[in-house]
N, C-alpha and C positions, 0 to 999 in steps of 0.2 A: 953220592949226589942226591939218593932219596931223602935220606935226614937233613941236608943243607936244604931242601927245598921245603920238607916238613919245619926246620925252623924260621925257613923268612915267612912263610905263612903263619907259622903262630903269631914272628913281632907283626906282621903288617895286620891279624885280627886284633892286637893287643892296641896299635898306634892309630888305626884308620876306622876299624868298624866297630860299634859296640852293643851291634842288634843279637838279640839273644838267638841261640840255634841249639836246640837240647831234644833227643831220642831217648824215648824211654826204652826200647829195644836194641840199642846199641851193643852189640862186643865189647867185649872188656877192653879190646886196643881202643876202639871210639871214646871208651869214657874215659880214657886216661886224660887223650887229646885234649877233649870236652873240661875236664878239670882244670888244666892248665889254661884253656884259654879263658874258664869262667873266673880263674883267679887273675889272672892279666884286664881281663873287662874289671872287678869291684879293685883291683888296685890302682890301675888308670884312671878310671873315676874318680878315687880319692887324693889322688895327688893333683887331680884340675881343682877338685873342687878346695882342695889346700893351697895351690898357686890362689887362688881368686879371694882365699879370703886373708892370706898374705898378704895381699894385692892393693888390700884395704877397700874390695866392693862393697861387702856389709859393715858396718860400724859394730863398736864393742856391745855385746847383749842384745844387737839387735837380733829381729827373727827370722830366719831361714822360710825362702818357698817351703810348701809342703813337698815329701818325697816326690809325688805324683807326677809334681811342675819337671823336677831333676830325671826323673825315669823319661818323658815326654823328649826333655830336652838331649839328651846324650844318646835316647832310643834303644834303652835297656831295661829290664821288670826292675819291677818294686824292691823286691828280694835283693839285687843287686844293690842298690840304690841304701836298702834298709844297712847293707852290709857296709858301706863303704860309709855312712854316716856313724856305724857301729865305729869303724876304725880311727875316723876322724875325734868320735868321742875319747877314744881310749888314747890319743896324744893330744887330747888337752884343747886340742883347734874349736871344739863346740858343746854346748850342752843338751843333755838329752832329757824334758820333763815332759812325764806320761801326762798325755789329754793335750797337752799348749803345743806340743813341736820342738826342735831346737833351733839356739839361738848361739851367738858366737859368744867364746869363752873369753873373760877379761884376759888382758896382757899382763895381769901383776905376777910378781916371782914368789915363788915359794907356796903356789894353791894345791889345794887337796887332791890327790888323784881321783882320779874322774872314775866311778863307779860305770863298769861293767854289764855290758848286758848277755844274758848267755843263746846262743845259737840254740835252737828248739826246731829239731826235723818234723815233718808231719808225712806221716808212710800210710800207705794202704792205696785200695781202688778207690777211694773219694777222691784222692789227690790226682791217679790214671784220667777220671772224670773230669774233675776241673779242667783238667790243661787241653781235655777232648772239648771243651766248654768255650776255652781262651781260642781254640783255632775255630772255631762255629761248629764243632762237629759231635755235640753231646749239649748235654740237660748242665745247670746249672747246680751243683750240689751246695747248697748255700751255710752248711758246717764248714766245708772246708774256707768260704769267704770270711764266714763270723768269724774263725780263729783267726787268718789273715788282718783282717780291719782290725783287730783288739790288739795283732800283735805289731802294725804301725801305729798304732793309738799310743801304745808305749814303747816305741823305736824298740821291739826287741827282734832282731832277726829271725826270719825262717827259711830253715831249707825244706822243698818241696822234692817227695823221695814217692812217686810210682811204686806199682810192686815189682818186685824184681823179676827178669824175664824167665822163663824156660822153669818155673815153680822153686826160686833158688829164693833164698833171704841175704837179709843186708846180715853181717856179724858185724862184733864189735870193732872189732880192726877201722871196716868202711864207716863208722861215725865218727872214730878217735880220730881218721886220718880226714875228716873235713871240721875236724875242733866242734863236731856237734855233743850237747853236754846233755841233751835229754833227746825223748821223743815219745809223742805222741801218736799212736794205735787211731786209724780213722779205718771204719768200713765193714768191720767186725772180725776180720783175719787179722793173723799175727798172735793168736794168742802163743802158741808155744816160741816163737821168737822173742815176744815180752819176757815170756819165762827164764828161756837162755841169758837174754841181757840183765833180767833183774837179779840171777843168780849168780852176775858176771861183778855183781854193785854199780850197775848203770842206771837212772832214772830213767822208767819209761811210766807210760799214763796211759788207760783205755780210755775212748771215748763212746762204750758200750758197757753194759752190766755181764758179766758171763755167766754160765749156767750154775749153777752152784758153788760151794765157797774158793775163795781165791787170794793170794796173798799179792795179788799185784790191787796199784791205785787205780783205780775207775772213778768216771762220771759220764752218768745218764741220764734220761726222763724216766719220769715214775710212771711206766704205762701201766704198774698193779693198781694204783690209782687209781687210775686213767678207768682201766675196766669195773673198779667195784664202783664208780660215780656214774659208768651208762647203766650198771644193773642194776644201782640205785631208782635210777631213773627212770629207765623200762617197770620195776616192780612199782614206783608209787604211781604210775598213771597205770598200773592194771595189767601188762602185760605179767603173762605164766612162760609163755614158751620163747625162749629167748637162745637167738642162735648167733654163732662168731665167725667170721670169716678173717684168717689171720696169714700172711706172708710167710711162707714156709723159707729160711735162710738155708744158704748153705755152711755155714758153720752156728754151730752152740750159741745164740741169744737167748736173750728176755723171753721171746715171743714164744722158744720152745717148752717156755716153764710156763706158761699161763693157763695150759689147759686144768689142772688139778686145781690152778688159785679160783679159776671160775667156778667148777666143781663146789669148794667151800662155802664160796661166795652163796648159792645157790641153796645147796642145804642150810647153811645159816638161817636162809627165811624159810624156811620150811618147803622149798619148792623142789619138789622129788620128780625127776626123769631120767632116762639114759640121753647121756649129753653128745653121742657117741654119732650120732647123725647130726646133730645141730653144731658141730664145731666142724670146719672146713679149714683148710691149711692148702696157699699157691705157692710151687716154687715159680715165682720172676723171674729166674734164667732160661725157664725150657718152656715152648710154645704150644704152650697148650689154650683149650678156651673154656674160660672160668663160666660164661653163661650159662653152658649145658649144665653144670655141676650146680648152680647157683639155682635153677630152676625146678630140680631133683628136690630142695627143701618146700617145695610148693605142692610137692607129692605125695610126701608122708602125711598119715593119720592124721597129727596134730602139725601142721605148719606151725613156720613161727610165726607172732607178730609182731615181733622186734629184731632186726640184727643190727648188731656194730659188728662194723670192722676196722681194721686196724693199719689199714694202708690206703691211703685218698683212691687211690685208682681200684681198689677195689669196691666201694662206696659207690664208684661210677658204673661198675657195671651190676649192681643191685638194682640200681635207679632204671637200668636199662633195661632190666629182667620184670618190673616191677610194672613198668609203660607196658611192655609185652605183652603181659598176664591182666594190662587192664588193673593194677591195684594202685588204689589214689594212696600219696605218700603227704601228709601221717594217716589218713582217714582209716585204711585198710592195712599199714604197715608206719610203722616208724623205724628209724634209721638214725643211727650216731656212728661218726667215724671219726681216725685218730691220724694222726700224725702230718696233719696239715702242714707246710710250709711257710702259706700266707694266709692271711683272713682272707685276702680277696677270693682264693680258690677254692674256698668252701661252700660248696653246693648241697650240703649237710649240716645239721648240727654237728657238732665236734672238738675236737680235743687240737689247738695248735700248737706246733715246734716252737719256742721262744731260743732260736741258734743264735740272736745276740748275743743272751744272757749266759747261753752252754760256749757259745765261745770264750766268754771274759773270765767263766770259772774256769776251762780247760788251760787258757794260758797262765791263769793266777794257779792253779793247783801245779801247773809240771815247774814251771821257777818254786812252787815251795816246795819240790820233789827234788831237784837240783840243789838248793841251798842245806836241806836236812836229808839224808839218807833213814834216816828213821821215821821220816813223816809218813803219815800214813789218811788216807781219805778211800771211802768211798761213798759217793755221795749221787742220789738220787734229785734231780730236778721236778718241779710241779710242771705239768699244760696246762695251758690256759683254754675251759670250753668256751666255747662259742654258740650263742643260742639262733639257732638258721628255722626253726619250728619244726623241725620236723619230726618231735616225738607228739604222739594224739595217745587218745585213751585207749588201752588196752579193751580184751573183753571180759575183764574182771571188774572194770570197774564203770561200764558202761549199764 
């Protein structure tokens, strides 16, 4: 009686409602559930939206609403919506041209089969975040959006994969059995999973640099850049003592290589100190308060008169440390920080995220991960600075 009741409920989720309902802490009996009905929602959808154009509502070549209108209308994500037009492309019913939209496929006999688009997962806690973001209850991670918009831009499917519960990982099995053909690493975990699947011949793509050399593909910002252009900058308007305040992660980044590249950086111009109090590392998971720590550089022999940092919200409590202590910002201190979001949120000089641009490489690099198993990329992005004034003259050159 249980299971008779377990399938009128899937057909009446399948025939009646097609609002999404997705736990990322679900049991494995939930997700099973949760699969079958999310395959009965992008199948439903695609056989109305095959009745309809059967039906003769759009005309031949003409252009389809955008997804957005069809997810609106039926009350299902995008994702679904992206899938179900996937489907309809692969039997011929529409066309799919990256940047225009599709449009309905002539009726002539004998046309080309309709090129394929491959299903691309995106895993990690940026992806936890977003969906804590879509119910109002988290920060908007705007990587995880830019890859999304690039990958309707080009009707290519995404599945959106949380991390998995209780510290377990997805294996190849759970990609093969949802036909996903690559996946992209968001959030800086997952490196030995990359590992596993890349060693399994699976395309997978980081969307960070890791700490030393690596046989899997990456794409990231060039924050070594990023840091030799504020030293740059601190040293020609005069500053000597120049301190970093950087984001301590919990797993292996960029961030954690940077202390020795400053180091070089530093001796290159001749400027000799122990760097060993002026470099400050937060971990962001655990509740500590960065101002006491930040005010300690105000104490030593030689303060600085320059710091960057390298995470916006640490920039903010510099500023706040800086009011404090009474020091006018640039006059007494200058300030450069990195990894902005938006221009608008820069209350500093500094270095912006351009996640358009990293998203349209991350989805063009994992389709050419998928197409070539031998391809290989790793590729560093530039930021774009931003001049907000607030570097002044050192006392070197005042």
């Amino acid at each position: 009686m249980v299971a008779v009741n377990k399938n009128l409920r899937h057909l009446e989720n399948a025939m009646t409602s097609l609002s999404l309902s997705a736990e990322a802490q679900a049991s494995d009996s939930s997700k099973k559930k949760e699969s079958v009905v999310t395959s009965n929602k992008i199948e439903t959808v695609t056989l109305r939206l095959e009745e309809r154009i059967a039906k003769g509502e759009w005309e031949e070549h003409e252009s389809l609403p955008p997804q957005s209108h069809f997810a609106r209308e039926y009350g299902v994500s995008l994702g679904t919506i992206a899938l179900a037009f996937r489907n309809l492309h692969k039997r011929g019913r529409i066309h799919l041209v990256p940047y225009k939209g599709a449009s309905i496929a002539g009726r002539t006999k004998g046309s080309a089969k309709p090129k394929t688009f491959p299903l691309i997962a995106l895993q990690g806690s940026y992806v936890q975040h977003y969906q804590l973001y879509l119910g109002h209850g988290g920060s908007n991670p705007k990587l995880v959006s830019s890859v999304i918009e690039a990958a309707e831009a080009e009707h290519c499917p995404l599945l959106l994969l949380p991390k998995a519960p209780d510290g377990k990982t997805y294996d190849l099995a759970h990609y093969r059995s949802r036909d996903v053909q690559g996946v992209i690493f968001l959030g800086g975990e997952g490196y030995d999973e990359a590992i596993a699947l890349r060693q399994a011949g699976f395309p997978v793509l980081l969307a960070n640099q890791p700490v030393g050399p690596t046989p899997l593909n990456f794409v990231d910002y060039d924050h070594s850049s990023a840091l030799q252009e504020a030293v740059d900058r601190f040293h020609e308007n005069g500053h000597r003592r120049i301190a970093v305040i950087a984001p301590l992660t919990t797993t292996p980044s960029r961030f954690n290589s940077l202390m020795p590249e400053f180091l070089a950086m530093l001796l290159a111009r001749r400027n000799f100190y122990d760097i060993t109090d002026y470099w400050l590392s937060f971990d962001r998971t655990r509740p500590i308060e960065p101002q006491a720590r930040i005010r300690k550089l105000f104490d030593l022999k030689e303060p600085p008169t320059a710091i960057f940092c390298l995470n916006p919200a640490l920039a903010a409590e510099v500023l706040l440390v800086a009011r404090e202590l009474d020091l006018q910002v640039p006059r007494d201190l200058s300030v450069i920080g990195s990894c902005f979001v938006s221009v608008a949120e820069m209350s500093v000089s500094g270095f912006a995220l351009q996640h358009e641009e990293l998203g349209r490489c991350l989805l063009h690099e994992m389709r050419a991960t998928i197409e070539n198993p031998f391809y290989c990329v790793q590729k560093q992005l530039p930021l774009t600075f931003i001049d907000r004034r607030t570097v002044g003259l050192g006392p070197a050159a005042r």
